[in-house]
N, C-alpha and C positions, 0 to 999 in steps of 0.2 A: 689297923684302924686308920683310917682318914686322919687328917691335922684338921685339930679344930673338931674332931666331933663331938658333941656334947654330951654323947652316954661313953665315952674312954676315961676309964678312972685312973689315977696317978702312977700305978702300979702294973697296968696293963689289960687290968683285965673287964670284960663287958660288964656296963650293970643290969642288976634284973629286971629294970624295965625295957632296956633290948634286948633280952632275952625272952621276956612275954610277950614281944610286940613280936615275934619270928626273925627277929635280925638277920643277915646273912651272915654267915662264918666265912669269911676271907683266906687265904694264903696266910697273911701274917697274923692272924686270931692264933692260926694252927701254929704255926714258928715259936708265939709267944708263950701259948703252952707248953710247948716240948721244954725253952725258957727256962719256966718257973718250976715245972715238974719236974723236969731232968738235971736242970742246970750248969747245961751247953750254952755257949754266947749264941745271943741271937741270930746273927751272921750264920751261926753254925746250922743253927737249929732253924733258918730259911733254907739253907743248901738241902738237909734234909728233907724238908716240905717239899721242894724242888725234884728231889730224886724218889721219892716213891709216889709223886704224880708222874713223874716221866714215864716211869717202869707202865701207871695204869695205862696212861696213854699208849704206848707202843704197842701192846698188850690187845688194846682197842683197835688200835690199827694195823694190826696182824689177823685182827677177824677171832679173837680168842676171847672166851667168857672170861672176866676177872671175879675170883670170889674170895671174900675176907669174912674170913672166922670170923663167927658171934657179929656181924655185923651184914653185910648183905653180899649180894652179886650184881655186877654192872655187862647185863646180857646185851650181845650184839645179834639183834635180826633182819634179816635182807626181806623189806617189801616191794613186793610187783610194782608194776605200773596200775595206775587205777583209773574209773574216770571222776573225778570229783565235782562238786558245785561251790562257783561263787555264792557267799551267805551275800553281797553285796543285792548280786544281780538275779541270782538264782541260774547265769549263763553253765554249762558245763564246760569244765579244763578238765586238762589233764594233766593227771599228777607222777613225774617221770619213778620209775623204779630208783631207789635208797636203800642204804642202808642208816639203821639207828640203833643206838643204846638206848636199854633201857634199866631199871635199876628196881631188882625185887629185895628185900630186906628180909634179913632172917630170921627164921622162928623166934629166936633171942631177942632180936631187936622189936619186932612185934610187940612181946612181951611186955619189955618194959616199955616201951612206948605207952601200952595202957596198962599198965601197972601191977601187971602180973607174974611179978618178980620170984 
């Protein structure tokens, strides 16, 4: 969490109203979890945050689907070239061939997501 942010409680952890307003979960939300829940020194428990985003990333960048148990898949797919339109202008570009991730979430997480535990 930021210095100075007004929803960071004493302790570390978010309040429920960033949590209902959709807050974003940062790097260090995740470190200070591992924290409290594990309790590994923070330092530690960033290095970690640190090395299992590494691993996704590389993972990403070797053109490899990453997929974590009970939680989802972060799919990589290769799109063509396209011809697209300016929303501006309505003019036609063109849109060069990419690749992207994208991130489908699993049966589990669906679930609870709406509540069907």
């Amino acid at each position: 969490m930021a210095k100075g942010d007004a929803t960071a409680k004493p302790n570390g952890e978010a309040t429920d109203e960033r949590m209902a307003s959709g807050g974003t979960v940062t790097r260090s939300d995740l470190a200070d979890a591992i924290h409290r829940k594990v309790g590994v020194p923070r330092a530690e428990s960033a290095k970690y945050v640190e090395m299992v985003l590494e691993e996704i990333f590389e993972r990403i960048i070797a053109r490899e689907d990453v997929k974590l148990s009970s939680f989802g898949a972060f799919v990589v797919r290769s799109k063509k070239e396209r011809l697209g339109r300016n929303p501006k202008t309505g003019a036609s570009a063109k849109i060069s061939a990419r690749l992207v991730v994208s991130f489908k979430p699993s049966n589990i997480m669906r679930a609870r997501i709406n509540g069907d535990e």
